[in-house]
Every structure is written in structure tokens, then in C-alpha cells.
N, C-alpha and C positions, 0 to 999 in steps of 0.2 A: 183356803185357810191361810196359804200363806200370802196372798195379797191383802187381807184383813189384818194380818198380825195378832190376832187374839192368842195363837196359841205357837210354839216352835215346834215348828214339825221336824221330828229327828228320824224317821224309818218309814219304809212300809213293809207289813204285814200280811200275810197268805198264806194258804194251804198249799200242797203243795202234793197231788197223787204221788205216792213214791214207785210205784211200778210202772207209770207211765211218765214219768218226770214233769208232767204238764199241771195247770191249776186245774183245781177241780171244777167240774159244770164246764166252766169257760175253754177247757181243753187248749191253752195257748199252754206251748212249749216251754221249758225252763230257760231254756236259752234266750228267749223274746221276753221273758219278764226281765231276767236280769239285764236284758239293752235297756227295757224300758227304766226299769230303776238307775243304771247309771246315765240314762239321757237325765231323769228328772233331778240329779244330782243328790239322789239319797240311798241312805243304805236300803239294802232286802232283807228281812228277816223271813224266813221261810220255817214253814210248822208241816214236817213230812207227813203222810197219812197212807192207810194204806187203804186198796180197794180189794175189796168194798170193805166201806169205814161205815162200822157202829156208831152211834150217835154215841156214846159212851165212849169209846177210844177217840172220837175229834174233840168231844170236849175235854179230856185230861191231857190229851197234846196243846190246845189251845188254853188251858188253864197254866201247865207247865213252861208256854211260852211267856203266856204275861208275868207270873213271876222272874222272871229271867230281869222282862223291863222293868219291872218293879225296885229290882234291886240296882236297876242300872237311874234310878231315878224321875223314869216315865208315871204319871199318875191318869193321863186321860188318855184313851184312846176312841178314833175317831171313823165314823162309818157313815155311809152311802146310801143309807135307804131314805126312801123318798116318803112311801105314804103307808107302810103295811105294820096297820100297830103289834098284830100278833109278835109279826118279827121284831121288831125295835120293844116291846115287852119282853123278849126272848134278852137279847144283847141287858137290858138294864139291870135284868136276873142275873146274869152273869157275872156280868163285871160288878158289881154289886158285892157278890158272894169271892170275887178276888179283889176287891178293895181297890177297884179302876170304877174314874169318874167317864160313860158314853158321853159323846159329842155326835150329833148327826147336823153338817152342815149345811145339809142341802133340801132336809125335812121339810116336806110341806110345800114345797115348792111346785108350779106347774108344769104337768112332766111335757107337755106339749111344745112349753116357750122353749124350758127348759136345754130342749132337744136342738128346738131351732138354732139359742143362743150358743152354745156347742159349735155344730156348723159355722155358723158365723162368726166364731174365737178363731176359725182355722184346725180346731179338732178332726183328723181325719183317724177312721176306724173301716172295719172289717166286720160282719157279721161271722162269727166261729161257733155259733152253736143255736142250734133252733130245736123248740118242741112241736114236733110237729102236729103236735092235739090243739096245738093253738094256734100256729102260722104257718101256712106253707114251707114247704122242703124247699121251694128255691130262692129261697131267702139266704141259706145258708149262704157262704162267702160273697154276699153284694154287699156293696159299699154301703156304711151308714153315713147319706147325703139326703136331700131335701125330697130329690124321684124316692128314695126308701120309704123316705115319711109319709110321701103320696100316696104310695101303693099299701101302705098297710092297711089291713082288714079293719071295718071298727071293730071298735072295744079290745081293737091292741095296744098295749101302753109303749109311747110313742118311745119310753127309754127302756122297754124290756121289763120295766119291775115286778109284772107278773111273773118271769119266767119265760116269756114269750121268746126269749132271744140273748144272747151275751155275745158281748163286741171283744176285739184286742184295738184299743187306740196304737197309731205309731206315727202320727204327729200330731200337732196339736202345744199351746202358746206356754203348756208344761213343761213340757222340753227343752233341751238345749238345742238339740238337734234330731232331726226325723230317723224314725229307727226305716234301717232298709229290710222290706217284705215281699216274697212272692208267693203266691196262692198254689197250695197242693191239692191233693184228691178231697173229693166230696165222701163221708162213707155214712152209714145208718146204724147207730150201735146203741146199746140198751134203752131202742126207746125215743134216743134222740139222734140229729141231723146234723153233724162236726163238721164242716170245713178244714182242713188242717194248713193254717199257714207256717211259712217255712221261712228263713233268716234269709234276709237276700243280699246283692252286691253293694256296697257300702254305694256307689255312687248312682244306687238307683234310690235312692232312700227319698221317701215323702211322697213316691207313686207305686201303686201297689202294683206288682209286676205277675201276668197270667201265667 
């Protein structure tokens, strides 16, 4: 979005588990989102939540935050799904009913180039979370690189959008500069398969450290 210029990207947006301090699903730490927000040079707005979060208390947190940017003069906000109408019918309900215009940049796109074209920006990422009804457990913490994309099972979507898997990027041509990371314990928790990556030494940054 911001090489196109169609629109000014002023923040990014997230949930944000509040007893675990990590995002939700994707289980990266607060501390790795907030690098990554000041690598991409933008503010963090974070929408606390608690666990386990009612679908009725994420949406009045998530409703309470868009008024926020509402009055700060935001009217579109912009999301990441690829191909699942349910869900992007879900967001235009939404934002609709809080008078924000959805933007999906990336809609419709093919998730397989997609993935490649990624890799080949210089995007490097971490696998932090896998469902293991859909992908094997030793998925968990391997790099998202090209051997990833080889090895995935068919009918798994090469960018995760089923669910199949959620990455932490910490490099990649977003950035100013590579967030420094090294890879913690594997553990098995409600269901699903976490990785837990942890803040590494500033001058290891852009190689993910064992």
C-alpha cells in the first residue's frame, strides 16, 4: 500500500492477548511486534483482549478501537485476507456498522506466487504457530523459505490462509532494519503447536539464532 500510494498508511492495528502479552493465534511476544512496528516506521495501536475472549468482548474492544481512529480522522482500514469470502463478508459487516471504509490489498491474489514473490522481496519469517489437524507439528519454528513451500502437504495454503500455520516476519524490504530473533521452546497448547520466539542480540538481527 505504501508503494502504490493510494492510501496513507498512518498505524498498525492488533489484538493483543492481555495475559499473555502476545498476539493472538500468532503467539509472537509484544516485545517482537513493537520492534517490528518501529522497524516499519509506524505507530502500534494495540486492542487488549482477554483469554479466553468472547467473540462479543473482541468485537466491542475492536469496535472501541476504531472509534478512537475515527475521531483521529482514519476512515479506511486495511486487511490481509486473501481468498475467504466468509471472512472478508465478516470485516465489511463490521466496519460498515462503524462507518470504516475495508480495503483488502492483497485479495485474490495467487497464494502460491504470492508466497514465492515474498521470498524473493528478501521477506524472511519464522513459522510460530501451526494447527496440527492440518500440518504437521514440525513445522512449527522452520523457516518460511522455498524447502517450506516444498515440503508442504497438498491442499495446504502456501500462505497459511486456512489456518494451517502463522509466521512472525523480521526481515523483509518493510523494514528499515532486521528485527534480531532467536528461537525458544516448541510447546502443544489448546490444540495447537507454538514455537515461542524470543528478542535476540541486536547484532545478530536478519539470521534467526537456535
Amino acid at each position: 500500500m505504501r508503494r502504490r500510494g493510494d492510501f496513507e498508511v498512518v498505524a498498525l492495528l492488533t489484538t493483543v492477548n492481555r495475559e499473555y502479552e502476545r498476539v493472538a493465534m500468532h503467539a509472537v511476544r509484544e516485545t517482537l511486534l513493537r520492534r517490528q512496528a518501529e522497524s516499519a516506521g509506524l505507530p502500534l495501536v494495540t486492542v487488549p483482549i482477554p483469554y479466553p475472549c468472547p467473540n462479543a468482548v473482541y468485537e466491542a474492544a475492536m469496535a472501541a478501537a476504531i472509534e478512537r481512529a475515527k475521531a483521529e480522522g482514519v476512515r479506511h482500514i486495511a486487511f490481509g485476507d486473501l481468498f475467504l469470502e466468509d471472512i472478508r463478508r465478516y470485516r465489511e459487516e463490521k466496519m460498515a456498522a462503524c462507518g470504516m471504509t475495508p480495503v483488502f490489498p492483497v485479495w485474490g491474489l495467487d497464494t502460491a506466487a504470492l508466497a514465492r514473490e515474498m521470498i524473493a522481496s528478501g521477506v524472511r519469517a519464522v513459522i510460530t504457530c501451526v494447527d496440527p489437524k492440518k500440518l504437521p507439528r514440525s513445522f512449527a519454528g522452520r523457516e518460511f523459505n522455498l524447502e517450506l513451500l516444498a515440503a508442504l502437504p497438498a491442499g495446504v495454503d502456501p500462505c497459511g490462509e486456512n489456518g494451517e500455520f502463522h509466521s512472525l516476519v523480521y526481515a523483509g524490504p518493510m523494514f528499515q532494519q532486521p528485527i534480531a530473533v532467536e528461537m525458544g521452546q516448541i510447546v502443544e497448547r489448546d490444540g495447537f503447536v507454538f514455537a515461542d520466539v524470543l528478542p535476540g542480540r541486536e547484532e545478530s538481527a536478519g539470521a534467526l539464532q537456535a
